[in-house]
BAMI-597758 format. One line per field, with one value per residue (C-alpha): residue in one letter; x negated, y negated, z. Coordinates in Angstrom, 1 decimal, decimal comma. Layout:
N
aa: (a|...)
c1: (X|...)
c2: (Y|...)
c3: (Z|...)
# end
This chain:
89
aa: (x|x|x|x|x|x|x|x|x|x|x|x|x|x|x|x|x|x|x|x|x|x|x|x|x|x|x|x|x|x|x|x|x|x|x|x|x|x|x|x|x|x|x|x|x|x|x|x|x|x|x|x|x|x|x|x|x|x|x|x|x|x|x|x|x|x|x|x|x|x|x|x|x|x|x|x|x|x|x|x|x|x|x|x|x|x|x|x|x)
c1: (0,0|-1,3|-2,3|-1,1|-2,5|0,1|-0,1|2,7|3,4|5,8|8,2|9,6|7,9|5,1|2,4|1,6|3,0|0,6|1,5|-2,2|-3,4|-0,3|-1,1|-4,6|-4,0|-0,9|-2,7|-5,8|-3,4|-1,9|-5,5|-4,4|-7,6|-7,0|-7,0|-4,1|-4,5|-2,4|-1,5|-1,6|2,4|3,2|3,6|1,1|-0,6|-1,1|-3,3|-2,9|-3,5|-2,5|0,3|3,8|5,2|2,3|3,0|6,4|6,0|3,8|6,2|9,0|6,3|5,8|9,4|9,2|7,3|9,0|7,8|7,8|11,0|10,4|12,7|11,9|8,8|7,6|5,6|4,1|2,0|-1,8|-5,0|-6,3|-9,8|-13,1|-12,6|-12,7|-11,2|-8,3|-9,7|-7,9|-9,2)
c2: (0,0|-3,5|-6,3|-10,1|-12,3|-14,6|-18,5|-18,5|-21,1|-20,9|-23,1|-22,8|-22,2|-20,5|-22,7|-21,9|-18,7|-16,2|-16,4|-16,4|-13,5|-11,2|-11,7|-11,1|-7,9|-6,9|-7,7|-5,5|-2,6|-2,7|-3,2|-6,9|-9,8|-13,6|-15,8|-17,3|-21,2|-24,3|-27,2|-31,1|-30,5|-27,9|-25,3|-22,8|-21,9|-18,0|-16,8|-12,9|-10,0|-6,5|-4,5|-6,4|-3,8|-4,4|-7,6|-7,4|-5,6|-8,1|-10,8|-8,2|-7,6|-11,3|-11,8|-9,2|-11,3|-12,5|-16,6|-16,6|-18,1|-18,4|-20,6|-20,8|-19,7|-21,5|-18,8|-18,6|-16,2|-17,1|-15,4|-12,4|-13,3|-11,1|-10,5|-7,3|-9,0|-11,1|-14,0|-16,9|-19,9)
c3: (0,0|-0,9|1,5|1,9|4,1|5,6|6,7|9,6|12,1|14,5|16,3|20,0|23,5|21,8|23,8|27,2|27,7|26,3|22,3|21,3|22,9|22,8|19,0|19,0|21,1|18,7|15,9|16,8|17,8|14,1|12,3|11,0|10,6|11,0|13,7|15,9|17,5|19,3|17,1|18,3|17,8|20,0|16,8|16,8|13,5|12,7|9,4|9,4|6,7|6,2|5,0|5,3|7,3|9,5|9,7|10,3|13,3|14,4|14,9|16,5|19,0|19,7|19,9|22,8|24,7|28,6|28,2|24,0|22,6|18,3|17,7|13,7|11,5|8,4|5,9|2,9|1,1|0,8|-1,3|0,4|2,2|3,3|7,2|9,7|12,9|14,5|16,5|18,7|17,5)
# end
């Protein structure tokens, strides 16, 4: 199955409450590279890559999460890139 690499940033209480890492660890128990961080805004910013279905359960993991509240997610499909981990920036 083909990768995608994802540009993601999501909208809610997703600063201050663990989003960052629960990714990182998420993302590193599905095999998916990026990087997670905080925005000036209050969104946080998410690059990942991997298989969609990966992905996918990626963000119903994070909407698992006790503090997290997604309240909306802007996406859009970006070029693959050459990386072998998932990093909090």
């Amino acid at each position: 199955m083909a990768e995608v690499r994802k540009r993601i940033i999501f909208h809610g209480r997703v600063q201050g409450v663990g989003f960052r890492y629960t990714a990182k660890y998420l993302a590193q128990s599905l095999n998916l590279t990026g990087w997670v961080k905080n925005e000036w805004d209050g969104t946080v910013s998410m690059e990942v890559q991997g298989r969609e279905k990966l992905i996918q359960k990626l963000l119903v993991g994070l909407n698992q999460g006790h503090f997290i509240s997604i309240e909306w997610m802007d996406t859009e499909e970006i070029p693959l890139e050459n990386e072998h981990s998932f990093s909090v920036k």
